[in-house]
N, C-alpha and C positions, 0 to 999 in steps of 0.2 A: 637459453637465457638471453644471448641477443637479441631473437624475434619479439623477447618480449619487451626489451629496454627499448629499440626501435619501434613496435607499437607505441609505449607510454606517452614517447619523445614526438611522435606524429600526431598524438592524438591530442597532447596537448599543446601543440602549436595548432590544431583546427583542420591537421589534414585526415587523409583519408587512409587509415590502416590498409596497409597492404593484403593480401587474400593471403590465408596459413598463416597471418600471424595473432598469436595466442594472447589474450586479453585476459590479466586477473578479474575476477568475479567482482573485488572490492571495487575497480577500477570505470568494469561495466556498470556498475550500479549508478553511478555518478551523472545526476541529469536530472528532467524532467521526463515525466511519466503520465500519460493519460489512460483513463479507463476504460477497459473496452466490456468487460464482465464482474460481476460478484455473485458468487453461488455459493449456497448451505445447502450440505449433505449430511443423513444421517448416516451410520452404520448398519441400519437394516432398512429404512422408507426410503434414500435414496435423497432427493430432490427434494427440500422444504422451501416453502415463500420466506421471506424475511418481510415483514412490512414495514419499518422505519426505515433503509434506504431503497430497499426492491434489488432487486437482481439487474435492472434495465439503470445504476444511478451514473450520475456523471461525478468524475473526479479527478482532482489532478496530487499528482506526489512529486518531492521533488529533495533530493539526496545534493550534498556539496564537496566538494576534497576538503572542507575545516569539519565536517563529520555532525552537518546540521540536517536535519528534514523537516520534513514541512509537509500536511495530507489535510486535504479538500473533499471533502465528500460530500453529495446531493440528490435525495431522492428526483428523478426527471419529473413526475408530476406532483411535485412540490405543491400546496396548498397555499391560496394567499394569503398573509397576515393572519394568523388567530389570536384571538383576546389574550390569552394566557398558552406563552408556548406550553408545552407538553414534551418534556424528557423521555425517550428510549427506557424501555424496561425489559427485561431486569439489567442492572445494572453489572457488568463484568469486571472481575477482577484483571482479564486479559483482553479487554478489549476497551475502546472509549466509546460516549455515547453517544446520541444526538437529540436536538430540537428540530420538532416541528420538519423531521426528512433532511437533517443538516448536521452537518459532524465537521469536525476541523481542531487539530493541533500540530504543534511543531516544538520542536528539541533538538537531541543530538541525537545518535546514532552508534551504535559498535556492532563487528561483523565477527562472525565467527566462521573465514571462510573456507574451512576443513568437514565445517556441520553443515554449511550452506543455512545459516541462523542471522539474521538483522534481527537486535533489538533495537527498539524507539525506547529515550527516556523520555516522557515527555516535561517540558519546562512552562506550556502554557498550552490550554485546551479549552473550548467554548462550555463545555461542563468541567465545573472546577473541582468536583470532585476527581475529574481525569486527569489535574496539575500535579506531577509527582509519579504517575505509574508508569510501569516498565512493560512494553509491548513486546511478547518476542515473537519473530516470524521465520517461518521456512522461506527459503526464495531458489527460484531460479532463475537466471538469466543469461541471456543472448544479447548483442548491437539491439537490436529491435525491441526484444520480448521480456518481459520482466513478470515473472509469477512468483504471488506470498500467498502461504495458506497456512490455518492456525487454527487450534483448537477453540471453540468458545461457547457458550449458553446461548440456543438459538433460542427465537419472539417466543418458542409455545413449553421454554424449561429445561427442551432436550437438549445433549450435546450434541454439537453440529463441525464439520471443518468447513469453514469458511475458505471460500479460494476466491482471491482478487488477480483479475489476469489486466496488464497492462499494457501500452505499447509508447515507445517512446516518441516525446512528442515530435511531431513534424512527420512521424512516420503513420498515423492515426490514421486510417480511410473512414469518411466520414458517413454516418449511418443513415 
């Protein structure tokens, strides 16, 4: 119990956790997050393309201790301008959409960290039918590595787990 009150106590004055000492999940979660992967898998094919962000998209997440988030996402070859964006389909009960290779919303957050479960409420989301749904995610994490994955409707109907794998920022090596 000490190592962890002296982690808390270091970490939140900016210094540097000592080595052995033991960090709540809730606690690691808290920061900025960039993306390094996004991958859908089926249960039997294995590896499915997603094409509204692609597997290759850039993104940023970003978690608060008032229990706020905030997620960026962008297909990397994003298309220029189109006359009439074009919405993500189908439409997920567990998941938010996007425009035109673009997705973004922010909320609050509650952890459930016994299940290793983050749900996102979300309070505002670039498709407004996603203002009001409740996100829940698997996670795991490390100082560095932050992985959520979650059931959802992949591009072609089937169920897919979607795994987003991240790395926090400043620690990103660049592609």
């Amino acid at each position: 119990m000490i190592s962890v009150i002296v982690a808390l106590v270091l970490r939140l004055a900016g210094n540097q956790v000592p080595s052995g000492a033991v960090i709540p999940p809730g606690e690691l979660l808290i920061g900025s997050w960039v993306l390094v992967s996004r991958e859908d898998r089926t249960a039997d094919t294995g590896v499915v393309p997603e094409p509204n962000l692609g597997s290759d998209a850039l993104g940023l997440l970003v978690y608060d201790r008032a229990g706020n988030v905030a997620a960026q996402l962008m297909r990397r070859s994003r298309p220029a301008r189109s006359a009439a964006p074009t919405p993500s389909a189908p439409q997920n009960l567990d998941n938010s959409g996007s425009i035109d290779g673009y997705d973004a919303y922010f909320g609050t957050y509650t952890l459930e960290v016994g299940s290793h479960v983050v749900t996102h409420h979300l309070l505002g989301a670039l498709l407004p039918g996603d203002i009001g749904k409740t996100l829940t995610r698997h996670f795991e994490v490390s100082e560095k590595d932050l992985r959520l994955w979650f059931e959802t409707t992949g591009a072609s109907g089937q169920r897919v787990v979607r795994t987003l794998v991240w790395k926090r920022s400043g620690t990103r090596e660049t592609k």
